[in-house]
C-alpha positions in Angstrom: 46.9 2.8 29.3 47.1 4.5 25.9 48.1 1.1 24.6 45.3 -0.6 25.7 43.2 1.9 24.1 45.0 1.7 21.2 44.7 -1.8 20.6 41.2 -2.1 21.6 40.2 0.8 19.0 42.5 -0.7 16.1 41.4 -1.8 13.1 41.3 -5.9 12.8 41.3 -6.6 9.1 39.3 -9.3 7.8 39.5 -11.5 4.7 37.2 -14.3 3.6 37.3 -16.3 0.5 41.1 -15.9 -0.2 40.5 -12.4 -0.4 37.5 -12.3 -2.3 35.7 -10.6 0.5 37.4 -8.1 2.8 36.9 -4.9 5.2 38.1 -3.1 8.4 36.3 -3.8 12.0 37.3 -2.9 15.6 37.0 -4.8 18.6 34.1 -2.1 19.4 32.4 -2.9 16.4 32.2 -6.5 17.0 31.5 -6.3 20.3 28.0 -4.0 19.0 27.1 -6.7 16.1 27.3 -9.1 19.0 24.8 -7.2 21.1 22.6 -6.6 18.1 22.5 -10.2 16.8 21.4 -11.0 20.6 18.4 -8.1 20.6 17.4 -10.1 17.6 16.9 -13.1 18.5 15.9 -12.2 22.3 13.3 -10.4 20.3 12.2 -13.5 18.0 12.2 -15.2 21.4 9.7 -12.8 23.3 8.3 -12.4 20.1 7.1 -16.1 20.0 5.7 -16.4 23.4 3.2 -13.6 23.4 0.1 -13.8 22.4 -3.3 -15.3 23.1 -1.5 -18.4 24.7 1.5 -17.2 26.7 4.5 -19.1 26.8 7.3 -17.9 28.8 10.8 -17.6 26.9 12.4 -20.9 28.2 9.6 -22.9 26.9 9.4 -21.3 23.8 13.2 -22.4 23.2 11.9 -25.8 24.4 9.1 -25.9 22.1 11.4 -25.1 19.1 13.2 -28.1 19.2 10.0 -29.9 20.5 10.2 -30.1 23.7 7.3 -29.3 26.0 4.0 -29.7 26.1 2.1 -30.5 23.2 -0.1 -27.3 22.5 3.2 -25.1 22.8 5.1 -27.1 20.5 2.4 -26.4 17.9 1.3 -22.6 19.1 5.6 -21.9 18.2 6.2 -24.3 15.3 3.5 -24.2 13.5 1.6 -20.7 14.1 3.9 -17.9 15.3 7.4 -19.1 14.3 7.2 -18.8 10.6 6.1 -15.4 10.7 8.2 -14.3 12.9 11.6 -15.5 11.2 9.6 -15.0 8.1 9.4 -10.9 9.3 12.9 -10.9 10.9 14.2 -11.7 6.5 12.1 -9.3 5.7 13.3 -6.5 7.6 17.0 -8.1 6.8 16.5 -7.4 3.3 15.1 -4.3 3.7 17.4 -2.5 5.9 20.5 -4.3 3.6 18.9 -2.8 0.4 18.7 0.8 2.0 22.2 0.8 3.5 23.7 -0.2 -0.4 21.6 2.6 -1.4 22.0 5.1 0.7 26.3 4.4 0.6 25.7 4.1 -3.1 23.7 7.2 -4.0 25.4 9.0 -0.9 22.1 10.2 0.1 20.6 9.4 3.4 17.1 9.9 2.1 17.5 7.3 -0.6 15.4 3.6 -0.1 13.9 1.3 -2.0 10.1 2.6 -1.1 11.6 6.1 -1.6 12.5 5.9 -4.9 10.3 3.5 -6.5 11.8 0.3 -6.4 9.0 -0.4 -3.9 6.1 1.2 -6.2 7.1 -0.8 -9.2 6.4 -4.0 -7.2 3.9 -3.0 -5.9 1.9 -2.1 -8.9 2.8 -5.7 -10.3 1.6 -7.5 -7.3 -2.3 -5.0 -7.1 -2.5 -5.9 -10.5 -2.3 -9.5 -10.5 -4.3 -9.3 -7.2 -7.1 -7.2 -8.6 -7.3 -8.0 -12.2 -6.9 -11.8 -12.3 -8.8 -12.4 -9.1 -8.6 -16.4 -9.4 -4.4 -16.4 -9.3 -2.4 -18.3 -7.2 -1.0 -16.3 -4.7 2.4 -17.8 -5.6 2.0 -15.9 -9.0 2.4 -12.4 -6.7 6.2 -13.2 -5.0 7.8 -13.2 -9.0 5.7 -10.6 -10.1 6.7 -8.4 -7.1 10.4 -9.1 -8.1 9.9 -8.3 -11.9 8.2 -5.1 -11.2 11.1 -3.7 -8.6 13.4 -5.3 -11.6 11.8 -3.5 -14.8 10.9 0.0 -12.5 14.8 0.3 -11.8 15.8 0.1 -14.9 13.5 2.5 -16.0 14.6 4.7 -13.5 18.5 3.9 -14.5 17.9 4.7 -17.9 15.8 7.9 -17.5 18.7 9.1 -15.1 21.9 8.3 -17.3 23.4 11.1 -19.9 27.2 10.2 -19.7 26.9 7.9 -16.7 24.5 8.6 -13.6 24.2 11.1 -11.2 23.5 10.2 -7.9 21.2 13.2 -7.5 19.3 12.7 -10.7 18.5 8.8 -9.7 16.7 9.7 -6.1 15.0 12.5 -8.0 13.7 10.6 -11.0 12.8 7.9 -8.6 11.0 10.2 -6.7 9.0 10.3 -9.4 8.4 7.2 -10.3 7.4 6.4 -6.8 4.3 9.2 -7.0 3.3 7.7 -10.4 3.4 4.5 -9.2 1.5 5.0 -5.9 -0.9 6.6 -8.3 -1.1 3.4 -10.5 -2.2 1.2 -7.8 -4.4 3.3 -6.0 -6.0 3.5 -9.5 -6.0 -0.3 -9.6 -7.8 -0.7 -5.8 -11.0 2.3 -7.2 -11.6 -0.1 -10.2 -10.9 -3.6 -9.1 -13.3 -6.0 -7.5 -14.4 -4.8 -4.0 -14.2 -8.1 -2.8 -10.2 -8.5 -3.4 -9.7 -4.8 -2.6 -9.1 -5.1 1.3 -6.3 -8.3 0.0 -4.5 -5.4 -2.4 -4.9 -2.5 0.7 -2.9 -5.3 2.7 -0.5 -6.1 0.4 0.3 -2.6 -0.1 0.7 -1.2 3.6 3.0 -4.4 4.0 2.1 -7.7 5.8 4.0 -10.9 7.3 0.0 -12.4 8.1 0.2 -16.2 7.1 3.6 -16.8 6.4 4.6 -20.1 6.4 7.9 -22.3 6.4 7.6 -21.9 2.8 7.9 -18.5 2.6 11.1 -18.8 5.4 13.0 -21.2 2.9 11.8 -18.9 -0.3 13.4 -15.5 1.6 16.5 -17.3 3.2 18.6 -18.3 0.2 18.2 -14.8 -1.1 19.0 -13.2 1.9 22.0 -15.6 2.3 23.1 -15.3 -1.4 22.7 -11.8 -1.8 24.2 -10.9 1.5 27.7 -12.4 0.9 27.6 -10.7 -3.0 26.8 -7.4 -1.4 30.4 -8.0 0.8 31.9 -8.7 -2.6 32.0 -5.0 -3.3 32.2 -3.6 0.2 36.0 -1.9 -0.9 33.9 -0.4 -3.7 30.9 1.4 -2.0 33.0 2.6 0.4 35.1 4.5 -2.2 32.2 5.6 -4.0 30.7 6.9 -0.6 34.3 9.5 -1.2 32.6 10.5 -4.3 32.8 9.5 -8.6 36.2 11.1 -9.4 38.2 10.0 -5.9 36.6 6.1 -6.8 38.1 6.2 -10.3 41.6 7.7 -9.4 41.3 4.5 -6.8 40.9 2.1 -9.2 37.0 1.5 -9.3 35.2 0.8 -12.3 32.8 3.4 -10.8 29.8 2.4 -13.6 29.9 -1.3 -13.3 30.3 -1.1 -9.9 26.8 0.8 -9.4 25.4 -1.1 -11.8 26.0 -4.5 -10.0 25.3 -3.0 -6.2 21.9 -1.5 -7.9 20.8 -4.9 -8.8 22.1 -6.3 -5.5 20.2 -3.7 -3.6 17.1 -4.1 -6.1 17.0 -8.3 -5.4 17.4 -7.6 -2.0 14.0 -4.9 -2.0 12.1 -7.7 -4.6 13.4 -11.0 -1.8 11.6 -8.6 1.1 8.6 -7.1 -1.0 7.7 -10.6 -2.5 7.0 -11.7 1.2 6.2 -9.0 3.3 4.5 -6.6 1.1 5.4 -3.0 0.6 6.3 -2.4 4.7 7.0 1.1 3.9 10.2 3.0 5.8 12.1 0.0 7.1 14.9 0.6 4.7 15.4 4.3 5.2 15.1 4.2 9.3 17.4 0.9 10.0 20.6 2.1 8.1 20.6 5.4 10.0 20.1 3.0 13.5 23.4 1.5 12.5 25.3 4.5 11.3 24.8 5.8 14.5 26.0 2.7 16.8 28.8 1.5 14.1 30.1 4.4 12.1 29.5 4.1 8.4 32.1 1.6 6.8 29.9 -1.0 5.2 31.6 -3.9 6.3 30.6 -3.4 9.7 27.4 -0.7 8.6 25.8 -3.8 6.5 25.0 -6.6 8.9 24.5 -3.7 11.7 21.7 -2.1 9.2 20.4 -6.2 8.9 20.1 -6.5 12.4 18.3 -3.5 13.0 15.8 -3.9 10.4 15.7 -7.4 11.6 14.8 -6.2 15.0 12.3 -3.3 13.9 10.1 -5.9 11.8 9.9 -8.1 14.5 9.0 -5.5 17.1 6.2 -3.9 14.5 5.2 -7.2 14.0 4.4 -7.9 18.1 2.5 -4.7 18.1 0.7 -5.6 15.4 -0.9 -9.1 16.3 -1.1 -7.8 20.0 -2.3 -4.5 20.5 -5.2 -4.7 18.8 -6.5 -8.5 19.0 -8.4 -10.5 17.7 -7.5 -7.8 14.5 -4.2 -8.4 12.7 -3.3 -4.7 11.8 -0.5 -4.3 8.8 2.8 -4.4 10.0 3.3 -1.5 7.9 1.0 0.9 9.7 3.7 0.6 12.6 6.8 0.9 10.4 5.3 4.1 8.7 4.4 5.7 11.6 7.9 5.3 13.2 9.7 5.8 9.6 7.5 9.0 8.2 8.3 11.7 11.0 12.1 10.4 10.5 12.2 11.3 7.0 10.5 14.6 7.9 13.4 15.3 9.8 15.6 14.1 7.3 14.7 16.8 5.0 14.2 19.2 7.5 17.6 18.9 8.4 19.0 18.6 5.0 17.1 22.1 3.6 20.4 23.9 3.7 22.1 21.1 1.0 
């Protein structure tokens, strides 16, 4: 009996890419990722068939590889699909970015919208949207990712004085993230009135008209910067144990955060440059996964990715659905799950 247990609990090591890529996992854990992958894409599946034209789960699956009748064949390829996988990245990205930040920083409020990363693309993308009314809106997916680029290292810099403290980069990039927020609101009072309501959507985050453009534009990040993120999963989890215990380990505990910062930071600009600024995604989903995994990244990573995953995708249904014909934000649903959660965050963190 305690055998069994034992076995079933042990660790099963795993190496990829003649060692290249590494980590720990149980039986448990796999068995969970399993069950999560499955929510997902049960999710995208229910996801699909709701809406003005019901279409019940088998003949969604049907429709995707064009079976069925006609009208559902186009209702799932062309209308509801795309956004749908399109919002399922999105949230991928998100939650991935958060869990490398909040194991990297070792602070569970830390995010991408939390500490600017967000704010800085943001401000890019209102601008272009307000000020040069007749751009493409292709110009707004690279300008999203420079601003989330140049706004971290602004933060980086203003935070180093003989390396970085994790402390001192949430805090600056509190910061940042007020003046920024303040930058763009500036932007929508003075802009055109008739693009403001395109910027307001932008900003409370958005997966409205995406295409099978925008799925091939997101997936190649995601893929890309998923596998680099696993690159370095021995290294945030001994920087998770603190600077000093990393070093004496062996890590190059500067470079290291320097190269999961920008993996975290492309991550948050792949998401951003689709969905908009959906606000809270990256700070809830990581905490999801914590709590049904434990918190070694190899397992916490792709855990955090499915529950953001999941969480866009449910926000998403609500969105188009509860309120029809409008399409609310996506965002408004996120940030009204997401802001009470980081109320309790700090509420429970007032004693640290």
């Amino acid at each position: 009996m305690n055998n069994k247990r034992f076995s079933a609990d042990s660790n099963i090591p795993v190496r990829l890419y003649k060692g290249s890529i590494s980590f720990l996992t149980t039986k448990q854990q796999l068995i969970i990722l399993t069950a999560l992958l499955l929510a997902v894409l049960l999710a995208i599946i229910i996801s699909t068939g709701i809406g003005t034209n019901l279409i019940s789960p088998w003949n969604v699956i049907k429709a995707i590889f064009g079976q069925g009748s006609s009208l559902d064949v186009i209702t799932v390829q062309k209308l509801r699909l795309p956004r749908i996988i399109s919002g399922a990245f999105v949230g991928a990205c998100l939650a991935a970015s958060g869990a490398i930040m909040q194991g990297l920083i070792r602070n569970p409020l830390a995010s991408p919208d939390i500490m600017g990363v967000t704010g800085g693309a943001s401000v890019v993308a209102v601008a272009i949207i307000t000020l040069i009314p007749t751009a493409s809106v292709f110009w707004i997916p690279p300008a999203a990712f420079v601003g989330a680029a140049v706004t971290t290292a602004l933060i980086y810099l203003l935070s180093w004085k003989n390396g970085v403290k994790p402390l001192m980069l949430v805090l600056i990039g509190v910061g940042i993230s007020s003046a920024t927020s303040a930058v763009s609101m500036m932007l929508l009072v003075t802009g055109p009135t008739e693009v403001a309501q395109k910027a307001f959507d932008w900003l409370l985050g958005s997966v409205y008209g995406s295409s099978w453009k925008h799925v091939m534009m997101i997936v190649p990040w995601f893929i890309v910067l998923f596998i680099a993120s696993f690159i370095f999963t021995r290294r945030i989890n001994m920087l998770q144990l603190g600077d000093d215990v990393a070093a004496s380990a062996g890590s190059h505990v500067e470079k290291d955060r320097v190269m999961l910062i920008i993996i975290a930071v492309a991550l948050a600009g792949a998401s951003i440059s689709i969905g908009g600024a959906i606000g809270f995604v990256a700070l809830l989903a990581p905490h999801m996964a914590r709590k049904l995994i434990g918190g070694s990244f190899g397992s916490l990573l792709p855990a955090s990715a499915c529950c953001g995953a999941f969480i866009v995708v449910a926000a998403d249904l609500c969105a188009r659905t509860w309120f029809a014909p409008l399409d609310v934000p996506v965002g408004v649903f996120t940030s009204a799950i997401g802001a009470p959660f980081f109320i309790y965050l700090l509420w429970r963190s007032r004693e640290e």
